[in-house]
N, C-alpha and C positions, 0 to 999 in steps of 0.2 A: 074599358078594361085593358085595353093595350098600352094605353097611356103609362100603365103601371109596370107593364115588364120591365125588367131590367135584364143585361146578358150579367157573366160572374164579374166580368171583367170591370163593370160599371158597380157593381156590387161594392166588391175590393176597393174601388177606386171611392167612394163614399163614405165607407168606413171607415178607410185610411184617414179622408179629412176630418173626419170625426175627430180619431186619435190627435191628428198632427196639429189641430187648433185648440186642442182639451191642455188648457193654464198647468193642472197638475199633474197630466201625463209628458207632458212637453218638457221635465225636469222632476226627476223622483230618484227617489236613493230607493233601492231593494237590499232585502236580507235575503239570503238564502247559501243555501250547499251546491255548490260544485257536482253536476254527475255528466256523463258524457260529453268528457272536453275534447277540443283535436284542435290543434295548432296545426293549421294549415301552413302548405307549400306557400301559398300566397302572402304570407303574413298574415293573416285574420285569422282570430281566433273565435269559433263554433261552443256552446255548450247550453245546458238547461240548471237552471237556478231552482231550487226545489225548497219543500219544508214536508213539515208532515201532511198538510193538505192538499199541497197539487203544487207543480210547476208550471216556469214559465220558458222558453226559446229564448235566447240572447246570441248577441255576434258580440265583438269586439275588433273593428276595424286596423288593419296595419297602423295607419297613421295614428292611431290614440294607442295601442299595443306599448310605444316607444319610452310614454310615461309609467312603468310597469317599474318595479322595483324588484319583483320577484315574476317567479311562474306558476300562472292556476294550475293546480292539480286537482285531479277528483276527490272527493268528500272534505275538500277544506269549505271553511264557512268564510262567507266573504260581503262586503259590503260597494254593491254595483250601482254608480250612476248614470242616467242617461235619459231617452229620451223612450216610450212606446209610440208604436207604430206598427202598419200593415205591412209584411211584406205580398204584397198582389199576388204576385203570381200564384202562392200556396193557398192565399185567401187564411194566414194564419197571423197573428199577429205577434212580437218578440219585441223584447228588451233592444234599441241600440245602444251599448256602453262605452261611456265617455272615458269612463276612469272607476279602478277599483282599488280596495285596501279589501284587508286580512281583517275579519270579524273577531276581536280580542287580541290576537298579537300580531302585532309593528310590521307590515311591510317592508322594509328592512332586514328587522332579524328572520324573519322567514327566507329575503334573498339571500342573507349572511349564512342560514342553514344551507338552502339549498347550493349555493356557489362550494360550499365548507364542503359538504358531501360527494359534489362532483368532483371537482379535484383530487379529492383524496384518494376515491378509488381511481383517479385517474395517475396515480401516486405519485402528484407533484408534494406530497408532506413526506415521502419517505427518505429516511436517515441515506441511506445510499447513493441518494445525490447529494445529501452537502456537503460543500466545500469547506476544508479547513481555512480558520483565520491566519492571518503568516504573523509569526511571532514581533518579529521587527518592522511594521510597515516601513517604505521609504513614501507613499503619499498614500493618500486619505483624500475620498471625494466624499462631499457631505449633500445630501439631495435633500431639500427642504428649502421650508420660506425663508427671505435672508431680513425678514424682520420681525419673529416672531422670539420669544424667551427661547425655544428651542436650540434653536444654532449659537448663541450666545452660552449654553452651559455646554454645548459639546467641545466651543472653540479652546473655554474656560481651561475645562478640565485636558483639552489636548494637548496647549499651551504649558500647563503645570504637570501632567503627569509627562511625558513625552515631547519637549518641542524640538525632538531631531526631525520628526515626519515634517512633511509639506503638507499643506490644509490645504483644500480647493474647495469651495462652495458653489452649488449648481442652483443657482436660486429656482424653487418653481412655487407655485398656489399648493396648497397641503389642503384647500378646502374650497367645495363648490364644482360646479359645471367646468369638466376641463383639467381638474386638475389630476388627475386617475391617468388621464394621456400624457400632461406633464411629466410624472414621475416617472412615466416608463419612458420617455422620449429622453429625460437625463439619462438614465439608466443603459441604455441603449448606445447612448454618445460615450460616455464613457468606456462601454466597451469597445464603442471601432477604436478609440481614441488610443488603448490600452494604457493608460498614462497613470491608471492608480492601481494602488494592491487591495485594497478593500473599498468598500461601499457602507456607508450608513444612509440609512432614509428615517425617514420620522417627522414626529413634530409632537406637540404638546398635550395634556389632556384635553377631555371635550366630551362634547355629547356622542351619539350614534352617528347621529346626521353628519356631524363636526370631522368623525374621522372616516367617513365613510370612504372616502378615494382611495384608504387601503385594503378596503374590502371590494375594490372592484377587479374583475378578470384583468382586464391588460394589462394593470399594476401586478398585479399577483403574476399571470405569465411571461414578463419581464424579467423579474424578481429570480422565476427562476431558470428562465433563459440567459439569465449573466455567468458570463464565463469568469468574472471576477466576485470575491465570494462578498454576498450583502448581509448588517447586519442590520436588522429592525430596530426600529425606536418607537412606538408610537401609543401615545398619549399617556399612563398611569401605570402602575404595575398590575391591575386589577384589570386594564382593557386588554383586549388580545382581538386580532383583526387577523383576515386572513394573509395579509404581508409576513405576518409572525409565522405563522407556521409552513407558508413559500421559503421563507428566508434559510440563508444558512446558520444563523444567530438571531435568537429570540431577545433582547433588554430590555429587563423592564420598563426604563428609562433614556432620554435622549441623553442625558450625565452619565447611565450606568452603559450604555453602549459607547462613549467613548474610550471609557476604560477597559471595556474589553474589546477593544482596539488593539489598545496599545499597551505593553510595559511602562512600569512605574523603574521613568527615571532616577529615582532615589535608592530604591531597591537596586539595579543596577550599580549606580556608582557604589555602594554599601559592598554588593559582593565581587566588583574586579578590588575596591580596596582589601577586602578578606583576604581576596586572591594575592596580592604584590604582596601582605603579608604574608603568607604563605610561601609562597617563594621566595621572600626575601631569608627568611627564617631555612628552609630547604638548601639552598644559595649557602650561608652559612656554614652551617653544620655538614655539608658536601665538602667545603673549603676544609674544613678544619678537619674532617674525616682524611684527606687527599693530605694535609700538611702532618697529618701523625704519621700518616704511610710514609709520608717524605721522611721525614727524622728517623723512622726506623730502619729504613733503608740506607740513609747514611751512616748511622751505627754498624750497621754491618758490613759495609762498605770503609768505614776507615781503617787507615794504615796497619794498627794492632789487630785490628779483626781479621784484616785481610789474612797479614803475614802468619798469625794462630791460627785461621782457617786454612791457611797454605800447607802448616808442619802438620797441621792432623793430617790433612790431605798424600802429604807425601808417605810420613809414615803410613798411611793406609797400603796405600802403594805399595811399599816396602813391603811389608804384608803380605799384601797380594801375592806379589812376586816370588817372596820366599813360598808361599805354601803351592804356587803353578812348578817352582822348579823342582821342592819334594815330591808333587806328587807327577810331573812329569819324568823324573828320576827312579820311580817308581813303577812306572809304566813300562819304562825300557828294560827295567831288571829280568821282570813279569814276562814279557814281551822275547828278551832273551833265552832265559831260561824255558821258555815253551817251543823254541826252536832249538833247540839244542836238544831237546827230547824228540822232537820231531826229525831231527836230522840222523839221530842214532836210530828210531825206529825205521827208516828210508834205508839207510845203511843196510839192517840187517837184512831188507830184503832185498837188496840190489843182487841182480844175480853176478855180477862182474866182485861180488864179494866173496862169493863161492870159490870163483876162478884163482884168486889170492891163496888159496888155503891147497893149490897143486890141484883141481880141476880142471876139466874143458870140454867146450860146447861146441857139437857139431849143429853146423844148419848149411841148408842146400842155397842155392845161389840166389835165390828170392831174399835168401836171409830169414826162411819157415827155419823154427827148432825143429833136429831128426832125432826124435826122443825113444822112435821105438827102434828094431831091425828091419822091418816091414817097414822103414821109410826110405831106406838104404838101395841102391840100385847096383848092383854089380858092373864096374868099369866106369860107373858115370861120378862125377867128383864133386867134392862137399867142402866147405870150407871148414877148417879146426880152431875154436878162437878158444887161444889162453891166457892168462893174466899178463903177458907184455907184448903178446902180437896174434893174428893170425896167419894158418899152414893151410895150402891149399893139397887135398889127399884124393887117392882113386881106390873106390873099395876093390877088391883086386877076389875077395873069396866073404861068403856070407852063412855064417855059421848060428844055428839057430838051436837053443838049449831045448826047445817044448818041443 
């Protein structure tokens, strides 16, 4: 009976081989749902794969995590493969998963949602970061492969629409392992570089797979860590990747992004020509404005004019003059004749006019009027003023009628 004990640990460790030598446990795809995920500190990823019948334990190691296009979340349905086995020590057995996809949709456009979603509330898509295009580039860096249809229609159309700008072409992979770091690594030189005014990136149409390096993060936060503003290109008018909505300009096209680059050279030459005629015509009519003012000016300026504007001019004068010296002559009359009233009104009251007519004025030595008797002092003397001199008198007797 002994022979048969086992401890757990022997248990587990029997089991395990069980599992780990089992052909069809040794590689199996599983269906199931996502519930209790945790993306560990350590890079491994913990969860349980479920249906409506019962679950199963699953890990996902660091090192296989890296093949991931997206990130599991709870209750996505998902398609896991790998290997079953024991983990010993719980004496439970789980899923090790090698690699996994999105059970109906793409791996891909699930990362494409999720990267879309984070960013945005991270508000690298909002309007108040982008930078305006500058009207007149003086260079153009073009990021993209230097041998695909791509760079060939943008050179085209830069060439014909615009060939004052300078072209630079930054060749990188627009596809595959690597080229996501490319694009930001141009992207990036070009700004220590500061050598251009704008940025176009792109490339051609394609599948998911084909354009995917512009839906990955470094590209996208490149994009919009450039201090010089970028404008997207990439693949169809119908595709949109997350570069497009990083970018400061959306195109639908690597042709339709170089035009909104740049001005059309023709259109230019078209309106400075409006322009010269315009001013040429303004230039004119200024002239001939300025040469009528001339000629009229010397009309009234010539000899006759002068000399006819001279004699109005004097006679004016003459004029003038007569009507300042009537009515100055008229002022003095005025002017007289109010003194002369005023001289006879002074007159009559002058008391030395009285004096004329055989009176006289006593006043005491101050030269006070002595108008009454009670001003009068017995022995003391007063001056007597008559109309041709003054008597100096001593009252001598003071004789009072009341």
């Amino acid at each position: 009976m002994n022979e048969n004990i086992l401890t757990v640990s022997q248990l587990n460790a029997y089991i395990k081989s069980k599992f780990d030598f089992d052909e069809v446990l040794s590689g199996v795809w599983i269906k199931g749902e996502i519930s209790n995920f945790k993306n560990h500190s350590s890079g491994h990823m913990y969860m349980t794969l479920k249906d409506e019948m019962g679950v199963v334990k699953a890990v996902m190691f660091k090192g296989n995590t890296f093949s991931l296009r997206f990130m599991p979340e709870n209750g996505m349905k998902v398609l896991a493969y790998g290997r079953v086995s024991v983990y010993e020590r719980d004496g439970q057995y789980q899923l090790y998963v090698e690699k996994m996809e999105p059970d109906g949709i793409g791996a891909l456009y699930i990362a494409y949602e999720q990267l879309k979603k984070r960013l945005e509330q991270e508000g690298l898509f909002d309007e108040r970061h982008k930078k305006d295009i500058p009207v007149f580039p003086r260079k153009i860096g073009v990021v993209t492969s230097p041998t695909g249809a791509a760079v060939r229609d943008i050179l085209n159309v830069l060439k014909r629409r615009y060939p004052l700008a300078d072209v630079t072409v930054y060749p990188v992979q627009v596809q595959g392992d690597g080229s996501a770091e490319q694009i930001a690594s141009a992207i990036e030189y070009i700004n220590a570089a500061t050598e251009c005014d704008v940025i176009i990136t792109g490339r051609g149409g394609g599948s998911i797979e084909d354009l995917w390096c512009f839906n990955e993060e470094v590209c996208a936060r490149a994009i919009f860590n450039s201090k010089i503003p970028v404008i997207s290109a990439v693949g169809h008018e119908t595709d949109f990747t997350i570069a497009d909505f990083v970018a400061d300009l959306r195109a639908p096209t690597p042709s339709a992004a170089a035009e909104l680059a740049t001005p059309d050279i023709s259109e230019i030459t078209s309106y400075l020509f409006d322009m010269k005629s315009r001013l040429l015509r303004l230039s004119v009519n200024a002239v001939e404005n300025k040469r009528f003012k001339l000629t009229e000016t010397a009309k009234r300026f010539s000899e006759k004019a002068v000399l006819n504007d001279y004699a109005g001019k004097r006679q004016y004068i003459d004029s003038l003059m007569q009507r300042s010296t009537t009515t100055v002559a008229s002022k003095i009359a005025q002017a007289r004749e109010g003194f002369v009233k005023s001289v006879s009104k002074l007159e009559v009251l002058n008391p030395l006019s009285v004096l004329k007519r055989g009176y006289s004025l006593a006043t005491d030595e101050k030269g006070q009027v002595l108008d009454t008797v009670k001003a009068f002092k017995k022995d003391k003397p007063f001056m007597l003023n008559l109309k041709d001199g003054k008597l100096e008198a001593v009252v001598k007797e003071i004789k009072n009628d009341k």
